[in-house]
C-alpha positions in Angstrom: 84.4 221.3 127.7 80.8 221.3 127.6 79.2 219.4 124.4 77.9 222.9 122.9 80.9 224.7 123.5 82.4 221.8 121.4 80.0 221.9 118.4 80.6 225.7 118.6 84.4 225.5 118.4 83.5 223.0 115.2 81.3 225.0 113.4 83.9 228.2 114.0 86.8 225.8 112.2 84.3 224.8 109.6 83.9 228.6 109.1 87.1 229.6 109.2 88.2 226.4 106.5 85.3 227.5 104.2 87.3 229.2 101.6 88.9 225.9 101.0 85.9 225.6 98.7 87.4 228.5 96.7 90.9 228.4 97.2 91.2 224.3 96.1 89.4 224.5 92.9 90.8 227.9 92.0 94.6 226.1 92.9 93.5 223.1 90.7 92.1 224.7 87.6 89.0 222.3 88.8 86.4 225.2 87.8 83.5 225.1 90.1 82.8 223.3 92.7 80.7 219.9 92.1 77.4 220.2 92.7 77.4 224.1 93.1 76.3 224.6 89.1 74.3 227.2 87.6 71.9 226.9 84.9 74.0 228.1 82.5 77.3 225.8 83.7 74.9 222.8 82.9 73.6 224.0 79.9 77.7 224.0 78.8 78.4 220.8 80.5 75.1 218.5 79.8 74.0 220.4 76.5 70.3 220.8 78.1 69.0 222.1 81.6 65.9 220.4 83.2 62.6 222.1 82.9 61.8 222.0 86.9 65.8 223.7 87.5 65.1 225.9 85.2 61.7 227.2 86.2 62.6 227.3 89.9 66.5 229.0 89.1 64.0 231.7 88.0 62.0 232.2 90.9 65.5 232.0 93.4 67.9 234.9 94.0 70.3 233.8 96.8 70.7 236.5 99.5 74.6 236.2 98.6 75.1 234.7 95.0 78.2 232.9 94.6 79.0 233.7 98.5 80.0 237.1 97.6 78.7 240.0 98.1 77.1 242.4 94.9 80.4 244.3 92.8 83.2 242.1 94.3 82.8 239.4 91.6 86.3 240.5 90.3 88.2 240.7 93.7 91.2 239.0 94.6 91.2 235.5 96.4 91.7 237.4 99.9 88.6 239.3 99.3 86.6 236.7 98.1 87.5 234.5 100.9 86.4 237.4 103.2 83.0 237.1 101.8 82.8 233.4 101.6 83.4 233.4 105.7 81.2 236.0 106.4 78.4 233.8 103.9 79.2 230.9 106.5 78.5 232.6 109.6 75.0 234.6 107.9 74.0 231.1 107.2 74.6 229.5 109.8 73.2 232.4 112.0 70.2 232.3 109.9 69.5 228.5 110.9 70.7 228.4 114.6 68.1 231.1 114.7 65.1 229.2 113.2 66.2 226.2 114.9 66.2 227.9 118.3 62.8 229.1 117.6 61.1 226.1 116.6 62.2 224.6 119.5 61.1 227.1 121.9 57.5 227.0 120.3 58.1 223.0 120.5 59.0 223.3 124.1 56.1 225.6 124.9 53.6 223.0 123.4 54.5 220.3 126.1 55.0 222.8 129.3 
């Protein structure tokens, strides 16, 4: 097995284990995930928000806020895992992309 075929296969088992990040905190009663905060979660958990966090959560709209697509924020763990998988493979689609282009114009450079 080549050494891309094996970062592919990883990446696929990465996607497929993604809704772990649902599933485990939903299973727990942990609430969100750490780190994954909104403005309003750490005005509720800190009693402030930074000025800087809150001036750029304004100028941000994610593609797919909270890895779901718009009108399924009230669907069942099934669906929402659906849309947390297809969130993995937009994103990482989105950054092999770039990543391939930056090295062909990189590689083009030193021909």
């Amino acid at each position: 097995m080549t050494l891309t075929r094996k970062l592919w296969t990883g990446i696929g088992a990465f996607i497929i284990l993604s809704p772990l990040g649902l599933i485990l905190p939903d299973h727990f009663k942990a609430g969100s995930a750490w780190g994954e905060w909104g403005v309003e979660e750490i005005q509720k958990m800190t009693g402030y928000v930074p000025q800087g966090l809150q001036r750029l959560s304004e100028r941000w709209k994610a593609p797919l806020p909270d890895y779901t697509f718009q009108g399924w924020e009230g669907q069942d763990l099934l669906h929402l895992s659906f849309a947390y998988i297809i969130s993995a493979v937009a994103g990482i689609a989105i950054i092999a992309g770039i990543a391939l282009f930056i090295g062909k114009v990189l590689a083009k450079e030193h021909e």
